[in-house]
Each structure stands twice: as structure tokens, then as C-alpha cells.
N, C-alpha and C positions, 0 to 999 in steps of 0.2 A: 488470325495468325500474325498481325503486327502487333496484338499490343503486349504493352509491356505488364509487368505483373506488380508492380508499385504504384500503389495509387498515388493521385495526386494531393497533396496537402499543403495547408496553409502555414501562412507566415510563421515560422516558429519562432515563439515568444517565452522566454525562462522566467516567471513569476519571481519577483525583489519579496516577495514576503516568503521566507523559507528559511531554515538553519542555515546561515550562511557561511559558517565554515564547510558545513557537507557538503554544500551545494556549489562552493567553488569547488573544492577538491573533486567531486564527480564531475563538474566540467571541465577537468585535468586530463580525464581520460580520454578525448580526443586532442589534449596537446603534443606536440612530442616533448620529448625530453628533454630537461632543462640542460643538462651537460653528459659530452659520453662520460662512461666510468673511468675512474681514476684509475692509479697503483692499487693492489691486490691490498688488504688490511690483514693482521692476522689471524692464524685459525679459521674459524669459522663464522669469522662476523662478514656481515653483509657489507654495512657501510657505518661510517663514523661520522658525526653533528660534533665540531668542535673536541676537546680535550678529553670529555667523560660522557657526552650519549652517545651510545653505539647499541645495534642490533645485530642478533646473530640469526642463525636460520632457521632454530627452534623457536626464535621470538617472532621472528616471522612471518614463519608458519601460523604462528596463534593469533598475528592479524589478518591473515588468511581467512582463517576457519573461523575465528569469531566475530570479525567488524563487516566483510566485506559478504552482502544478500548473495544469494545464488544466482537470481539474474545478471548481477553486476560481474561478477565470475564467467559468465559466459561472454560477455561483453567484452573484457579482455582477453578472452581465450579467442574471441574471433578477430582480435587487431595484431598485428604482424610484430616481435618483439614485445608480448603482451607481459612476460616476468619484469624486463626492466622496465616498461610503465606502469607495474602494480612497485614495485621497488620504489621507483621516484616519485609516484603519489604518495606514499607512506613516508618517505624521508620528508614530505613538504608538514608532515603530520607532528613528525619529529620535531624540526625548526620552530614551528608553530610551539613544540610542547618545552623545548628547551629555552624559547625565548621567553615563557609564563617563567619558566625556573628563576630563570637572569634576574626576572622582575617580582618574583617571591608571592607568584600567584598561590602556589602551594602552603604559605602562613595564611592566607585570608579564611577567614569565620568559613565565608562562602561556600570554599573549595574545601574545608576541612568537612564542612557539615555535608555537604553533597558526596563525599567520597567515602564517610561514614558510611550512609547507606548506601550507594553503591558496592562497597565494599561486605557492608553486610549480606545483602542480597548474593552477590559472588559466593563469601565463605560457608553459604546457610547450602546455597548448590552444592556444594563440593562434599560436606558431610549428606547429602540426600545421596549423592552420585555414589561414593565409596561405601558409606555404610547401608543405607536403605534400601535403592534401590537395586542389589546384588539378592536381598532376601526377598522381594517383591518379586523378583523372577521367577520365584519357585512356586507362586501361587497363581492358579490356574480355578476357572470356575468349574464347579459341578455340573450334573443337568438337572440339577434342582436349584441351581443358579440362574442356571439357564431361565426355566421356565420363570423366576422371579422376574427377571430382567424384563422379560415378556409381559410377563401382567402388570409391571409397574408404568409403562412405555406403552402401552398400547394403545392412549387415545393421542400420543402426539407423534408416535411411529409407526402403527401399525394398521392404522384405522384407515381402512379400504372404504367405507360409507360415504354418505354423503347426509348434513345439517342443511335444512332453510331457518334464518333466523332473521332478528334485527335486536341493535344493542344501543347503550346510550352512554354514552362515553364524561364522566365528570372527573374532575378534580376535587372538589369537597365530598370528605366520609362522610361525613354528616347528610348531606344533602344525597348522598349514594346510600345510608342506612335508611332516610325517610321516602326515599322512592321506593326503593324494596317491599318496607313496611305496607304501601299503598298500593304496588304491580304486584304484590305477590297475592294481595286479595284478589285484586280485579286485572286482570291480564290484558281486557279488551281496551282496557286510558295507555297501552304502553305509547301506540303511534302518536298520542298527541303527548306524553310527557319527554319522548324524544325529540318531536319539532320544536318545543320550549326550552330543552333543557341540555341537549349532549351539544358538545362541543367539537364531534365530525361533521361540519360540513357537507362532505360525500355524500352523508345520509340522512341527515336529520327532514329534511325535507319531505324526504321518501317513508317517514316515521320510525327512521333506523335501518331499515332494510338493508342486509349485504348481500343476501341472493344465497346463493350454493356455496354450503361451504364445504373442503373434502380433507383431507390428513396431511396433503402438502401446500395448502393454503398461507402465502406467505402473509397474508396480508393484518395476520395479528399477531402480536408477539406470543412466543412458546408455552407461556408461564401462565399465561389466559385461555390457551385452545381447551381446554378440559371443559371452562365454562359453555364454551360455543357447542363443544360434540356431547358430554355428558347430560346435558340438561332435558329433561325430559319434555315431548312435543307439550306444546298446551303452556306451560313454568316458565318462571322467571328464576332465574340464577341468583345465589346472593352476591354482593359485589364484588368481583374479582380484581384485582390489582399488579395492573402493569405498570413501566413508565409514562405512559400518555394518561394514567389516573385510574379512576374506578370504574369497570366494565358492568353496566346489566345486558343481561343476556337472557331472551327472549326465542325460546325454539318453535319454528311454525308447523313442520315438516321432516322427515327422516326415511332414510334407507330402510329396508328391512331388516331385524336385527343380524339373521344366520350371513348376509354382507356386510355386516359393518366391520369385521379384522381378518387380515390375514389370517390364513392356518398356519398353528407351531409345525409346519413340517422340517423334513429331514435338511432340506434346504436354507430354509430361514434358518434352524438350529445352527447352521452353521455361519453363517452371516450374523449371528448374534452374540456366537462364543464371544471371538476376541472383543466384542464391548462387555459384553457381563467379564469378561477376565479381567479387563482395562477398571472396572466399577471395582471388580473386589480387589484388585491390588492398589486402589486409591482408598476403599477404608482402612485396607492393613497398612498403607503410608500413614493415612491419619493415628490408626491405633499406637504404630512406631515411634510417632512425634510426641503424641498423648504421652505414651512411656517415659520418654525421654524428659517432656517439662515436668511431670511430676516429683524427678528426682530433683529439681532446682530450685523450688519456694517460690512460684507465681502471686505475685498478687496484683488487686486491680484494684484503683479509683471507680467505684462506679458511678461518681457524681459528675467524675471528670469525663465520663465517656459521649456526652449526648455533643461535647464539642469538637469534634472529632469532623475534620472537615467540613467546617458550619459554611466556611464562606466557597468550600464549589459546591455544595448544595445550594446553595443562593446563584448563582453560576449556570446551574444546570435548570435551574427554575426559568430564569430566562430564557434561556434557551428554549424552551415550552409554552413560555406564555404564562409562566405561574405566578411570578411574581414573587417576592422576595419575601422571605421568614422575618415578620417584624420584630424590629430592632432593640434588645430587652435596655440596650443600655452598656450592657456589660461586655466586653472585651477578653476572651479568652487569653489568662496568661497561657504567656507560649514557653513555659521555662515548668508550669503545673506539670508533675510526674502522673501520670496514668497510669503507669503498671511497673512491676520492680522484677525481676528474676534474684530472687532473695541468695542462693548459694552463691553467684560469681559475683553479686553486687552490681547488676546491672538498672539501670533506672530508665525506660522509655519516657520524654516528656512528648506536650503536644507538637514543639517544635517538631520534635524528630518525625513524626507521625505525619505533621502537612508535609515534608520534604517527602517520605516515603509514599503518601500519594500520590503527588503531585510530578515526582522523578523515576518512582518505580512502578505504576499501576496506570494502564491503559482506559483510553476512557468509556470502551466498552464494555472492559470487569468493573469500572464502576458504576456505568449504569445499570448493569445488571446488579450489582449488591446493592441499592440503594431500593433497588423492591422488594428487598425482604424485612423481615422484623428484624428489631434490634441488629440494626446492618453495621453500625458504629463499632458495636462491641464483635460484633462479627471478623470487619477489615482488623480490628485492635488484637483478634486471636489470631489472623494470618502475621503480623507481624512480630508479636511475641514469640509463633513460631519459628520466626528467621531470626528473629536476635539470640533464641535458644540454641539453634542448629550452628547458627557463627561461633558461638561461643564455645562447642562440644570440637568445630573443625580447630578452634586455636588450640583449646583443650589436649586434643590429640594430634595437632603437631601435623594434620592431615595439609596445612594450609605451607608447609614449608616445602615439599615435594618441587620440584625443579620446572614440572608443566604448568604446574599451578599460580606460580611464582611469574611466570609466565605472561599467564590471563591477567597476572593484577598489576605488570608493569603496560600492560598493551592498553588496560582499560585506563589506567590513571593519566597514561601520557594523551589518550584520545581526549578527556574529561580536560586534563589542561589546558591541549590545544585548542581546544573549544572556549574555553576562557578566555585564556588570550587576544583570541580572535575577536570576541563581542567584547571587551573588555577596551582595546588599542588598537586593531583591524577595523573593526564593523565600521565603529564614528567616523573615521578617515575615510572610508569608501560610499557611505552616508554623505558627505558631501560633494561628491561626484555629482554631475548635470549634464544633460543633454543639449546643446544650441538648438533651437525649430532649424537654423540652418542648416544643420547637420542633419535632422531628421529630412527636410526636404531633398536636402542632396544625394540621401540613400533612396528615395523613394523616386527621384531619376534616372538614378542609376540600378535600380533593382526592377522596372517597371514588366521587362521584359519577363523576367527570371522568377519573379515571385508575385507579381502584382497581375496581371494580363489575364481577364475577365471572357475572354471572346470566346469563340466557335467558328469551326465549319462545317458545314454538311457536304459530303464528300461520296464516289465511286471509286472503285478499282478491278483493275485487273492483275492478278499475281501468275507468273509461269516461271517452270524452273530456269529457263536459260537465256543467255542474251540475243541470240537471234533470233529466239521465237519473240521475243517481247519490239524489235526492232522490225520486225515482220508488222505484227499489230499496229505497231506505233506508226508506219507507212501510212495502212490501210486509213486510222482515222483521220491522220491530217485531210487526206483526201476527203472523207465522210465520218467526219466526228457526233453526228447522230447514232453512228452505232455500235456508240461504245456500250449499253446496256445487252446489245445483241451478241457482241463479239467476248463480254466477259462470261455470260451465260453459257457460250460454245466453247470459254479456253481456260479463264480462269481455276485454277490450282485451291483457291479458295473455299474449302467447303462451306463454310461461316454465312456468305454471301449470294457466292455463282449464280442461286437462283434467283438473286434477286438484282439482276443486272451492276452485280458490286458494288449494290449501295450500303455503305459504311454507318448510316445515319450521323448525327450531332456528336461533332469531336471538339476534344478538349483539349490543350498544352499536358500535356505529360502522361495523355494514354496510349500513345505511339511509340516506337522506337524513333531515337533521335532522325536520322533518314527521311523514314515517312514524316514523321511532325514537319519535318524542313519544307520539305515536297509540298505537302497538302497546305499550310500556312503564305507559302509563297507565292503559289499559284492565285491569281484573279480568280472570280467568280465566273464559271463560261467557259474556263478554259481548261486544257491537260497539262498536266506536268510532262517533262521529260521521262524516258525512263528512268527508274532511279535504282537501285541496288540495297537489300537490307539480305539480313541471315536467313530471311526466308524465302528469299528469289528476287526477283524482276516483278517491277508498279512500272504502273498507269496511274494516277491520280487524276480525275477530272471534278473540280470544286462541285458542287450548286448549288450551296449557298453561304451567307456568310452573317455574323454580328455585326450591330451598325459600329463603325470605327467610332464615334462616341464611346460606345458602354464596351469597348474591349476592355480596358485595365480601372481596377477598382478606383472610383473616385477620392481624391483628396481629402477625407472628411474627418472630424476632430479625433473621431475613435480609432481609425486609418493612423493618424497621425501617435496617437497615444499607444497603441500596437509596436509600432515603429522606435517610439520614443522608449518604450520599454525593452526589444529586445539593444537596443543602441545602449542605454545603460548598462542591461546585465552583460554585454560586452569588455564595455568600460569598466565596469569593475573587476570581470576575470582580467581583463589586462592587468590591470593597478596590479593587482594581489599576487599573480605570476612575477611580474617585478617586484614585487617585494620579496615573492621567495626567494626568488635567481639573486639578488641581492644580499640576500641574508644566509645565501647558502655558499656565497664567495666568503660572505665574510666568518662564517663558521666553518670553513674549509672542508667541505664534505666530501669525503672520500669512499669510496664505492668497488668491492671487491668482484670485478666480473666472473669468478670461477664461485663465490657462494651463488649468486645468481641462478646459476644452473641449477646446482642443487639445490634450491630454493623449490625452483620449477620442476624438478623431480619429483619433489613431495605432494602438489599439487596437481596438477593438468589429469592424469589418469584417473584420481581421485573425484575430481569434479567433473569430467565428461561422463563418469559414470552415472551418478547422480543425475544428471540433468535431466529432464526428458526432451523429446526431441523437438526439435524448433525449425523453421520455416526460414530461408535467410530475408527475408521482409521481420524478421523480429530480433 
């Protein structure tokens, strides 16, 4: 009943390797505000950056709902004046985006070619949102959908059984077709051509062995569980291919068949619809798209396609331990057209193609696409898709709509200020440094508060009121052996009582402020005074303690480097805070406190809804 409900945590340290525009601006959000709001501007703009950038409250709004996570959203909904510290984050966004203007970041290759696809990717949404997916809502699946869904899904969602196996995990086809060739004869060389030959660690020792395997078995990727549960007891599997290489798989053991899947009942039917509905209205997306490029004259390089993100395949081989695709010599022109959309005359080269992996494609869809066949030409059809669907939204004039319009001044100013920022920001705060003197002098002065390593082992007695605890406190000066006696007869504690109030092994920051005081002060041997917290009247009596040596973390290089790290990302939020307060006198920003409001209107009921419910420790 004293402690408190935040745990204790270490040194908070903001890692220098990060997007460091986002990363100051989200450390804004525990600033306050750079200046109150100005004169009222007019209409309904929010605030004005100099002569000619200004936002209004439908602009906003759309860095609202499309730059700012939902966690971060609640984060300012729980800070006190939370609209005008999402207001003046965003204006530091602006300055940022207006100062790229000043300096004509907006002509560079760079930002032309980055905002191309950006922009394409934007315009390609816009025709999916308005036109596709309005007729995609109409399709619903059958119960012959149904049961497809079922049977196609069954050994990697539905499969109640349980496999014994062991597998042998390579990187060379070749060397995965001639073990096949060899284990599919003789099943009984599997254990010794695994300790020779797979490259899991885990297992090879064991001759492959992974023990039980059952349907929600994380422990192999999706696109190989088929080999593990299908394979018949006794067989070897042919080779399966995940991203960690080529799987043989080896089944020793199995469930009985009538357990190995769930039943289609009336239940699961329903827990299935909405995905089989979510499947069939992604092939009639696909069918929609299909439609649409055939009216346009596609054509493709297919000689140009195997270079197609040659070099994060090399990237990602690393990454593995694979080692790198040797080197033919030849250098991918990056200027080589790959594919044309013949009606609007549009031409994809490879250039555009590494910037649209590399800016629009997460590195999880592309691990996953890079284990299928012809993946190249695969990613090469997702993106003819977006440069066909950009092209049908300008087409129809979908892309001038006033919301939309919107999205592409919110995204482009975001994408500039980000330039900027690594561009004449970054280098200048790159040279910031920390003195060791500095670091030392924080870590005398913080020893207390964030450093202090110790313990006590502690008793108490808790009663509701101050004369019953002033009664007690009599009794033990006189005979302070029986305080284990007297808390078992009085204490309010249920936690403890029976165990003469002993608290066991406490630590700085699992007490109320109070108690911490109390028990920390006191000798060892001895009681504290009464003391007072929200849950009554202590007794503290110590017995025992950390050797004063080892209470606060030692001095040591990586101590020091901890230290020395959050001491810079400090120093650099400062810099950059002055720079903005700076730059935002001298662009004279003006800030309409009554859009404000309305700003916050549109937002807060919106987003509380949303949110699920959260704990205030988060």
C-alpha cells in the first residue's frame, strides 16, 4: 500500500542515429511554446511564416490526420494546451519548409525526383479511394468463398495437429536439389547431412531436430510452414524457400489425421467471412487495375528487369551472411527505360524505380517479395500500377479537389523540411560536442536522482490515524524489539501484517516520495519517526542496507558514454529550438488564437474515439 505504480527506469538516453528532423520536432513536444499567439490573421488561416506561407484549418487538419501516429495524438491530448503545442510543432515544420524555399531546395534533381514518387504514390491513392474502392464495397464473399478460403489456409491457419520434424536449412539450389536428390532415397543420412551441412546452428548438432511443431509455430517463416505440416511422416520435402534459403524438411511424427484442422463450423464461418471478403475484393481491385492498364499500351524491357534493385539485394545478402552477387562488371544505366505506359507517354526508368523502392516500400514487403519468382518483374507491376492510377487521377481532375490539394501541400512541405534540415541543419548540429567535464559534472549532480544503485531492507507499521501511530511509536522507544509484534497486532497493511511488516529489498523509486524519505534516512537499527503518506501513518524501522560503496553506479567508460549521449541530444534540441525561435522572429509568425480552437474541434472527439484505452504510465 505504499508503492507507487511507475516503475523505476534508467538513464533516459535519445539515440543521435535517427531522422533528425522528426526526432527534434518530437522532442518539441515536451517544449513549451515558443511565443504566445499573435494578432488574429484572416479568415481561417491558423498562422502565417513570413509574406506567402500560411495554413488554414483544413490544412491543418490534414497534418493532423496524416503526418501525426495515433500514439503521438494521444500524447498531446494528454499535455495541458495540447492544440497550441501541435500548432507550434507544425509551424517549426513550416519555417523548416519555407526556409528549403528561400534556398530553392524545391529545383534540386533531388527533391524533384523524390517528390515525383511521392507524389505518384499520393495520386495513384486518390484514384483507388474515389474510384475503386467505392465498387469494392459491394463485393462480399459467398459460402463457397467461404469454404475456398478454408481449404486454401488450412495448414498455416487452421491446423490444430501437431509435426515432429527436423530440417536443414542452405543457401545454395543447387546444393538443396542434390540433397533432395540423395534424402529423398535414403531418409535415414538426413541427421548426418544436417550436422554437415544446414546452416541453423540451433539444430544442426541435434541433426536438425526442431521438436513439435503446431499451426502457430512462429518459429519458421509462413511461406515454408506447408513444407513442415504437409510432408508426409517417413519424406523428405522438396526444397522450400524462405528468406533464410532453402528448407529440407524431414517429418518423423504426426497428430492423428481427424485432429489435425479445425471444423468449418458455424463459428469459424464467421471469423472467416470478413477475410475471404477482404481476398475477394483484393482480386476485383486487382481485376479493376488490370482493366484500367490495358486501356494504356504497357510495355516492358524485359532484359532491363533482372536490375531492378540489384544493389539492396546485395544489401540484404549481407544482412544474412550470403554474401554478395558477383560483380559482372556492368553498371546498371539508371536513365534505361523499363516499362512505358504507351497512351499518356509515360516512360518508368530504373532510376525511378531504386527511388520508389528505396522511398516507398518498407523493408518488410521487400523481404517478403524477394522470395518469390520473378520478384523484379513482380515490384515492376506494382509500380506501373501507380504510375497508371496517378495518371487516370490527373486525368480526371480527381487530384484538384480542395482536400486533396491538401494532402499534397502537407506532404511536400513535410519532404522539404526534411531537406533542409539534412541539407544546412543536420552538419551544423553534427558539430556540437560534449566536454568529459560536462559529462562529469552532470553525473555529480544527478547521482542522487538517476544514478543511486542501493537498497534497504525495511519493516513497517501503517494505521489510520495520528494518535494511534504516536501510541505505537511511545511503546517501541521503550521496547523497539517489538516492533514485528506490535505490527502483526496493528498494522492496516494487509501486504505484510503477518509478516511483522517486513517490506523485504527496496529500491529509490518504488515508494511514495514520503516513505522513500523515511526509509532511505533512517540508519540501519533504527525507526524512523512517524511519518505521514496518502495511506496513513509508518513506522519505518531499517535492517538492512547496501554497502555505501556500490549505492550509485560506478564511473565507467559506458556510464560516461550514456551520459555523454543524452548531454548531446540535449545540446542539439537546444541549438535547433534556437534556431527556430530565431527564424521564426525573423519570418514574423503570426498565429490566429480563435482558428486554434477550431482546429481543436475537428480533432480531440475524433481521436479519443479512436484510441483504445490506455493506462496513465503510457
Amino acid at each position: 500500500m505504499i508503492f507507487k505504480t511507475l516503475s523505476k527506469g534508467v538513464i533516459p538516453v535519445l539515440s543521435t542515429k535517427h531522422n533528425p528532423l522528426l526526432t527534434l520536432l518530437a522532442a518539441a513536444l515536451v517544449c513549451a511554446a515558443l511565443c504566445a499567439p499573435c494578432a488574429a490573421a484572416d479568415g481561417d488561416t491558423v498562422y502565417t511564416v513570413g509574406k506567402t506561407a500560411a495554413y488554414t484549418v483544413d490544412q491543418l487538419s490534414t497534418a493532423w490526420r496524416t503526418e501525426i501516429p495515433e500514439q503521438t495524438k494521444f500524447q498531446y491530448l494528454t499535455q495541458q494546451d495540447w492544440q497550441s503545442r501541435f500548432v507550434d510543432n507544425w509551424i517549426q515544420v513550416s519555417i523548416m519548409a519555407e526556409k528549403g524555399r528561400q534556398n530553392k531546395i524545391q529545383e534540386s534533381e533531388k527533391f524533384k525526383q523524390t517528390w515525383h514518387i511521392r507524389e505518384a504514390s499520393l495520386t495513384a491513392g486518390r484514384f483507388f479511394e474515389k474510384v475503386i474502392a467505392p465498387e469494392l464495397a459491394k463485393v462480399k464473399a459467398s459460402d463457397e468463398d467461404i469454404k475456398a478460403y478454408y481449404e486454401k489456409n488450412k495448414d498455416t491457419a487452421y491446423f490444430t495437429g501437431w509435426r515432429e520434424a527436423s530440417h536443414i536449412i542452405v543457401t545454395d539450389k543447387d546444393l538443396a536439389d542434390k540433397l533432395y536428390a540423395e534424402l529423398s532415397k535414403d531418409p535415414s543420412k538426413f541427421a548426418d547431412a544436417a550436422k554437415e551441412n544446414s546452416l541453423d546452428e540451433s539444430t544442426k548438432q541435434d541433426g536438425g531436430a526442431v521438436g513439435r511443431i503446431t499451426g502457430s509455430d512462429e518459429r519458421f517463416p509462413p511461406e515454408v510452414m506447408p513444407a513442415y505440416i504437409k510432408t508426409p511422416v517417413g519424406k523428405v520435402c522438396e526444397p522450400a524457400r524462405s528468406r533464410f534459403g532453402w528448407h529440407l524438411v524431414l517429418v518423423t511424427a504426426a497428430s492423428k489425421p481427424e485432429e489435425d484442422y479445425q471444423p468449418l463450423d458455424d463459428k469459424l464461418i464467421e471469423t472467416i467471412r470478413p477475410l475471404a471478403n477482404a481476398e475477394k475484393q483484393q482480386a476485383a481491385a486487382l481485376a479493376a487495375i488490370t482493366e484500367q492498364l490495358a486501356k494504356l499500351n504497357v510495355t516492358v524491357d524485359d532484359k532491363a528487369v533482372p536490375d531492378i534493385a540489384r544493389d539492396w539485394i546485395n544489401e540484404m545478402k549481407k544482412m544474412t551472411g550470403d554474401g554478395d552477387t558477383p560483380d559482372d562488371g556492368k553498371k546498371p544505366d539508371p536513365k534505361t527505360v523499363v516499362a512505358t505506359l504507351g497512351k499518356p507517354g509515360i516512360q518508368i526508368t530504373l532510376a525511378e524505380l531504386d527511388l520508389a523502392w528505396t522511398q516507398e516500400m518498407n523493408d518488410n514487403f521487400k523481404s517478403q517479395l524477394i522470395t518469390q519468382q520473378n520478384w523484379q518483374r513482380a515490384f515492376l507491376d506494382r509500380w506501373i500500377e501507380v504510375a497508371a492510377l496517378s495518371h487516370l487521377t490527373r486525368e480526371q481532375k480527381l487530384d484538384q479537389a480542395p482536400d486533396f490539394q491538401n494532402v499534397l501541400k502537407v506532404k511536400k512541405d513535410s519532404l522539404l523540411a526534411t531537406m533542409y534540415f539534412e541539407q544546412f541543419v543536420n552538419p551544423e548540429l553534427d558539430k556540437l560536442t560534449v566536454a568529459e567535464a560536462d559529462v562529469k559534472t552532470w553525473y555529480d549532480q544527478n547521482k542522487e536522482k538517476h544514478l543511486y544503485a542501493g537498497w534497504r531492507e525495511a519493516s513497517h507499521i501503517l494505521v489510520e490515524s495520528k494518535e494511534k501511530i504516536d501510541e505505537l511509536y511511545a511503546k517501541l522507544q521503550k521496547n523497539p524489539e517489538k516492533f514485528a509484534e506490535l505490527a502483526n497486532e496493528n498494522s492496516i497493511d494487509p501486504g505484510n501484517k503477518g509478516q511483522g511488516g517486513a517490506l523485504g529489498r527496496i529500491s529509490k523509486g518504488q515508494f511514495v516520495p514520503e516513505a522513500e524519505q523515511a526509509v532511505f534516512s533512517t540508519p540501519v537499527g533504527k525507526m524512523s519517526a512517524p511519518v505521514q503518506t496518502q495511506f496513513g501513518w509508518h513506522i519505518f524501522l531499517v535492517t538492512a542496507a547496501s554497502d555505501p560503496k556500490d549505492d550509485y553506479m560506478p564511473y565507467t567508460d559506458e556510464l560516461k558514454e550514456q551520459i555523454s549521449a543524452r548531454l548531446l541530444t540535449e545540446k542539439r534540441r537546444a541549438s535547433f529550438m534556437e534556431l527556430i525561435e530565431a527564424t521564426r522572429r525573423e519570418m514574423d509568425v503570426k498565429v490566429n488564437e480563435a482558428a486554434v480552437a477550431e482546429v481543436a474541434a475537428k480533432w480531440a472527439e475524433e481521436v479519443k474515439k479512436n484510441l483504445p484505452p490506455m493506462s496513465p504510465q503510457q
